[in-house]
C-alpha positions as MATLAB code, in Angstrom:
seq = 'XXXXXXXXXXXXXXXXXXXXXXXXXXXXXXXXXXXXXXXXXXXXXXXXXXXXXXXXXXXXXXXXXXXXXXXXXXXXXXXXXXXXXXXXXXXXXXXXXXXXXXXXXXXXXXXXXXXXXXXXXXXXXXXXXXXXXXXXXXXXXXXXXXXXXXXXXXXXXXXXXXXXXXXXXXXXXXXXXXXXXXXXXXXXXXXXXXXXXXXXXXXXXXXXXXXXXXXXXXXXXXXXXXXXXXXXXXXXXXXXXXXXXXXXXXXXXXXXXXXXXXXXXXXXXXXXXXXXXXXXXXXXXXXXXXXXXXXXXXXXXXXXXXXXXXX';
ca = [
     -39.443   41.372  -15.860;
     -42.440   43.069  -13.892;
     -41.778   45.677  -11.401;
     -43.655   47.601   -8.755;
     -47.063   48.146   -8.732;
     -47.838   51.474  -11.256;
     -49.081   53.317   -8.407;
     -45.822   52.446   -6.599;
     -43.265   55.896   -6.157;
     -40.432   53.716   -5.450;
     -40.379   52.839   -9.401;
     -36.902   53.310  -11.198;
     -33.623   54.028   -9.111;
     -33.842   55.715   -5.982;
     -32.774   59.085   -6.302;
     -29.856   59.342   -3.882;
     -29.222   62.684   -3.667;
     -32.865   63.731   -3.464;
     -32.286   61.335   -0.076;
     -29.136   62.529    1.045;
     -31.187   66.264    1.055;
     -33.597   64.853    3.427;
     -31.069   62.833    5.651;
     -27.398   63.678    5.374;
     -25.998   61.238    7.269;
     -27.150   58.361    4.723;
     -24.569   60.292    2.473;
     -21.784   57.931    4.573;
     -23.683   54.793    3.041;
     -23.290   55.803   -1.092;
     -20.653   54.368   -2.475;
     -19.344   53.839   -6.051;
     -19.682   50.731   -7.902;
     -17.252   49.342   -9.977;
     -19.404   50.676  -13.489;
     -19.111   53.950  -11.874;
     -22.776   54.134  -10.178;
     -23.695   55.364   -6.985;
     -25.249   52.962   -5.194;
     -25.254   51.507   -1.320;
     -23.920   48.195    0.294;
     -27.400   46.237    0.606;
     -25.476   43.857    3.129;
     -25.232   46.633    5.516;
     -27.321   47.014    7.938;
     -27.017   50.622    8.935;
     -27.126   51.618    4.992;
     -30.314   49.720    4.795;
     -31.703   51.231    7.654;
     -30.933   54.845    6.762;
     -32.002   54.086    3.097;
     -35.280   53.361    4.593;
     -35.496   56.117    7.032;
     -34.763   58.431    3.957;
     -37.486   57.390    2.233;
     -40.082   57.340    5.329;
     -38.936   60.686    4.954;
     -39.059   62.655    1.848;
     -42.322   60.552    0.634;
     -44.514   59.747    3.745;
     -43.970   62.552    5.500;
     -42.222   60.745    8.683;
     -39.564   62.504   10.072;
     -39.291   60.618   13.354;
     -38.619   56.761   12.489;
     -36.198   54.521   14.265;
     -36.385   50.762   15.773;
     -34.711   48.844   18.214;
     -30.847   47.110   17.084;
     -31.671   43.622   15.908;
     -35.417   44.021   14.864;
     -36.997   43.936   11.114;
     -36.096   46.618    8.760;
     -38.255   45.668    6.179;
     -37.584   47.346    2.874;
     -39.894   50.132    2.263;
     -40.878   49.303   -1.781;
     -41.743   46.200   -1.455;
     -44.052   46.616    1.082;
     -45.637   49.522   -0.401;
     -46.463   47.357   -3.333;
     -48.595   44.867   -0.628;
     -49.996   47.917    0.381;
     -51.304   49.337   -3.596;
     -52.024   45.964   -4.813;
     -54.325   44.919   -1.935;
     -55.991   48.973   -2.397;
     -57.048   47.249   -5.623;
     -58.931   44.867   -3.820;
     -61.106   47.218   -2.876;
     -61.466   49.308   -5.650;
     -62.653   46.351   -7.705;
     -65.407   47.294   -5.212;
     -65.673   50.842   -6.094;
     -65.934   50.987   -9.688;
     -61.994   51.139  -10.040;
     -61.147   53.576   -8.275;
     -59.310   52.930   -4.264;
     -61.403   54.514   -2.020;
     -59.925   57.008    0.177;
     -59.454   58.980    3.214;
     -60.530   58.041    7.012;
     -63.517   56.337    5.769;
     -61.398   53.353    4.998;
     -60.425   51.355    8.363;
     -57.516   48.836    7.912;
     -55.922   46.314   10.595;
     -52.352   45.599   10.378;
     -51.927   42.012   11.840;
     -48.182   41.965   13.724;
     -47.260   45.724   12.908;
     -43.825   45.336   13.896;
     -41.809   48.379   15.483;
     -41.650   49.397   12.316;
     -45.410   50.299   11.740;
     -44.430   49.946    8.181;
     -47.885   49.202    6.362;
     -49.880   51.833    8.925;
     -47.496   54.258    7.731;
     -47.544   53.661    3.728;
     -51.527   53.334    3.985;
     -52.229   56.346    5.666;
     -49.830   58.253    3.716;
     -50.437   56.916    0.598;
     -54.630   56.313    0.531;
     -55.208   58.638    3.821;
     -56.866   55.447    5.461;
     -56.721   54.775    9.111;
     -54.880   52.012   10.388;
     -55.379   50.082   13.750;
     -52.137   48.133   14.393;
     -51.614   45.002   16.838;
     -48.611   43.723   18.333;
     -47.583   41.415   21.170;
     -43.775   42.548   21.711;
     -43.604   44.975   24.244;
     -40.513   47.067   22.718;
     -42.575   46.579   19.423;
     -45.764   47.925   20.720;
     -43.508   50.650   22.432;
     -41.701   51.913   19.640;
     -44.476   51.646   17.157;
     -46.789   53.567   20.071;
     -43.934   56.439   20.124;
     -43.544   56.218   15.819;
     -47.256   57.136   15.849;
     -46.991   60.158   18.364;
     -43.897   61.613   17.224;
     -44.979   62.534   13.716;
     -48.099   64.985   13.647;
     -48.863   62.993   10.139;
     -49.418   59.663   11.843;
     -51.328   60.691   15.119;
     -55.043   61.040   14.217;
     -54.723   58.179   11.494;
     -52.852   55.105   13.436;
     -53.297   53.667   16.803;
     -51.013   50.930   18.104;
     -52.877   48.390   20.438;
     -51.367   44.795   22.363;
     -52.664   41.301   21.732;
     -52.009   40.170   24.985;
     -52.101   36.244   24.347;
     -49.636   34.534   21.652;
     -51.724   32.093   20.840;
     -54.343   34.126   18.809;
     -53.951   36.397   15.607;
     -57.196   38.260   15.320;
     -59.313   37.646   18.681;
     -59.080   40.365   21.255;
     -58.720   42.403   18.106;
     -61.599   43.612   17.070;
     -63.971   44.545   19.041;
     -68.229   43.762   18.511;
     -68.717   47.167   16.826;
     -65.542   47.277   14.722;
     -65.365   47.366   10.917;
     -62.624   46.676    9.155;
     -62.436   47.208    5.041;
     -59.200   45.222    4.938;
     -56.528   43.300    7.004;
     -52.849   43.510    6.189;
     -50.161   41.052    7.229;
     -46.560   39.991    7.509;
     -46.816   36.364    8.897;
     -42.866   34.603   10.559;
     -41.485   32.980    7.369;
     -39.893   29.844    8.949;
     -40.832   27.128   11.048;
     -37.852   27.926   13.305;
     -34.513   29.317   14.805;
     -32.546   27.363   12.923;
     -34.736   27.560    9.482;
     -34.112   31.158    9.764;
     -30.436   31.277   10.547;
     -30.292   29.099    7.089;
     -32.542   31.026    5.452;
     -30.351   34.469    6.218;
     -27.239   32.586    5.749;
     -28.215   32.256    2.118;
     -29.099   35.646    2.034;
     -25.662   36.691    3.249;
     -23.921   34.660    0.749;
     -25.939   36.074   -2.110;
     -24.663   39.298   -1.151;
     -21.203   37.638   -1.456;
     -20.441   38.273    2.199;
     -19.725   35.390    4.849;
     -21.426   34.909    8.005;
     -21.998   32.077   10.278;
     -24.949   31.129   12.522;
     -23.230   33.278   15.583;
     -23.596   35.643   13.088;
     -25.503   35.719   10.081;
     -25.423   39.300    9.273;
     -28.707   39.550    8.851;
     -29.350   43.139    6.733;
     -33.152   43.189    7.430;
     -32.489   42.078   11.023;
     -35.640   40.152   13.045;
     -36.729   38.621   16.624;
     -38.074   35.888   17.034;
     -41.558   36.695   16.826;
     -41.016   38.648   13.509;
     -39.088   35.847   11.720;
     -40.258   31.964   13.124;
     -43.820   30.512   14.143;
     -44.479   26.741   14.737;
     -45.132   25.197   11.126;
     -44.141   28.119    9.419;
     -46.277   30.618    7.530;
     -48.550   28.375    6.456;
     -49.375   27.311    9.802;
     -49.662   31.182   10.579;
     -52.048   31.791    8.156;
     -54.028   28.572    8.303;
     -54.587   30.443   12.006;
     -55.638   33.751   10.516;
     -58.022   31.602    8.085;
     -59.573   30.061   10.939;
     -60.007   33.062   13.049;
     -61.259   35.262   10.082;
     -64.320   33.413   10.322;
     -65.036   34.210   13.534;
     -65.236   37.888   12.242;
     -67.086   37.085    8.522;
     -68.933   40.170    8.742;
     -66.713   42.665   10.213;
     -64.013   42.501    7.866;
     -64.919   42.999    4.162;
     -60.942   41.437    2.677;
     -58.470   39.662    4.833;
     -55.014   39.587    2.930;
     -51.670   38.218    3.702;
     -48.049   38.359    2.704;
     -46.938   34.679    1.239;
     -43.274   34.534    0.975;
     -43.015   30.712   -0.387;
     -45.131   30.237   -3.447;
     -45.255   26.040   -2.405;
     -47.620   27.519    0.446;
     -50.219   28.451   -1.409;
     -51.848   25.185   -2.344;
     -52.033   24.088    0.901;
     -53.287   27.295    1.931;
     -56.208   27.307   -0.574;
     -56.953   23.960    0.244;
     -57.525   25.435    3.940;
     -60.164   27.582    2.554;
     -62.116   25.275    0.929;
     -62.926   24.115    4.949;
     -64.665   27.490    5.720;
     -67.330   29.156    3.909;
     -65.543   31.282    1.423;
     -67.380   33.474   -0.787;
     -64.139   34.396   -3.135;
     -60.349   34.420   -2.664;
     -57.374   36.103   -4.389;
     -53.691   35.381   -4.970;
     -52.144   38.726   -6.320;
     -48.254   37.965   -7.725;
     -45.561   40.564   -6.771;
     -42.402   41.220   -7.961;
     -39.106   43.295   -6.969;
     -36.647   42.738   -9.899;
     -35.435   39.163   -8.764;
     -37.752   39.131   -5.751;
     -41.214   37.096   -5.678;
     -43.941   37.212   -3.438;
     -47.242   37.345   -3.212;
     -50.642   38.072   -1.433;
     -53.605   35.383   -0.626;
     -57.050   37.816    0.247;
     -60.284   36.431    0.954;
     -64.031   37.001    1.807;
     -66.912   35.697    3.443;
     -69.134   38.384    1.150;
     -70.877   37.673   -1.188;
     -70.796   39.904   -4.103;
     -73.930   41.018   -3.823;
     -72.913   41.764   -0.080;
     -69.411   43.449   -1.210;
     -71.190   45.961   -3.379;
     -73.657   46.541   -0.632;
     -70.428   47.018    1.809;
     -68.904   49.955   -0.180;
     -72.363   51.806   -0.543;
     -72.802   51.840    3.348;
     -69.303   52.572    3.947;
     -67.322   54.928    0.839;
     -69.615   56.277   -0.876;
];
């Protein structure tokens, strides 16, 4: 079965006492399983959360990360693989090897409170990361992520999309280059989608729940979790807005979470002027996703792109 990215740390078993070291109070999460291992309760939401602030931790050098009760925790190795395997992108552009260091400008689409992706990238490549968000408490909390850890504050900057209706406009500005987008579109199409969706989850976990309560592990607002039409329609958005920006942005990528999306979605692409487009398959042990990128460079251009602006 494949596994994390190679140039993914989280590979293997988490180390729990290495964690523990860095945050004791995740020691109240291990338990025992019945083979003996120590392990934590993945249907609890405080173990998840501390599993992920001990890893923020000991390696991205974050010692300040919280977020709000009820919002996404998003586990930390999976979205460290979206982060390496869309680095390859542009090192397909750079003779193999990921460029790095402040030279590389990325734009995290919907950074969440969490300011998950702005924090992997910059700690990971050394990039710099301009993140967007339209929740208020979001914006907040990832604004106060950002200044509380010296590691974070000259390579991320938080700014507010002020009007729902638009992904990337308002974004970037006339003068603004962007090497790559990243982004976490909703999943579902709705409330009630979701509440199904996590109900599943919760019984896969071999817990109950019921839509009062669905015992949601990863937690999620409404913004974070449903959009009208679903992630497809999200995206079909992006698509369309992308090509308002053609030659700011050198790779737009997102996050596809249902792999019956992606036909439709590449059939959307085929309605702008498209000079190549990726789908890059991820896996987490029994978790699939997967990333769409695409371009309005040429090749000729691409090349031309990482001259001016890595090497």
């Amino acid at each position: 079965m494949k596994q994390f990215h190679e140039r993914n740390i989280h590979n293997g078993q988490y180390d729990l006492d290495a964690l523990v070291y860095e945050l004791p109070e995740f020691k109240e999460c291990i338990i025992t399983t019945p083979s003996g291992e120590k392990s934590i309760d993945f249907s609890d939401s405080k173990a998840v959360l501390l599993l992920n602030k001990a890893l923020l931790k000991r390696h991205y050098n974050v010692d300040n990360w919280m977020i709000p009760d009820g919002y996404l925790c998003p586990p930390v190795p999976g979205r460290a693989d979206y982060i390496h395997y869309a680095a390859d992108l542009l090192g397909d552009l750079n003779g193999g090897d990921v460029p790095r260091g402040k030279r590389v400008n990325v734009l995290d689409l919907g950074t969440g409170a969490n300011c998950i992706y702005p924090i992997i990238g910059s700690q990971s490549y050394g990039w710099k990361f301009t993140g967007t968000e339209i929740d208020p408490l979001s914006l907040k909390v990832a604004r106060l992520i950002v200044q509380s850890n010296p590691s974070l504050g000259k390579q991320v900057k938080i700014i507010q999309q002020k009007q729902k209706q638009f992904i990337l406009k308002n974004m970037i500005g006339e003068k603004d280059r962007f090497d790559l987008t990243v982004c976490n579109p909703p999943f579902h199409s709705s409330k009630n989608e979701a509440v199904e969706a996590n109900l599943r989850k919760w019984k896969n976990l071999g817990k109950d729940g019921d839509e009062k309560n669905p015992g949601r592990n990863f937690g999620g607002m409404e913004n974070e979790l449903w959009y009208p039409g679903g992630e497809t329609a999200f995206i079909k958005r992006m698509i369309k807005e992308s090509s308002d920006y053609s030659r700011q942005v050198c790779w737009f990528t997102s996050l596809v979470s249902k792999k019956e999306n992606l036909r439709p979605l590449k059939e959307h692409l085929k309605s702008f002027k498209i000079q190549d487009h990726r789908v890059v398959d991820m896996s987490q042990g029994q978790k699939q996703s997967r990333l769409i990128a695409w371009t309005f460079l040429s090749g000729e251009e691409c090349s031309q792109w990482a001259e001016e602006h890595w090497r």
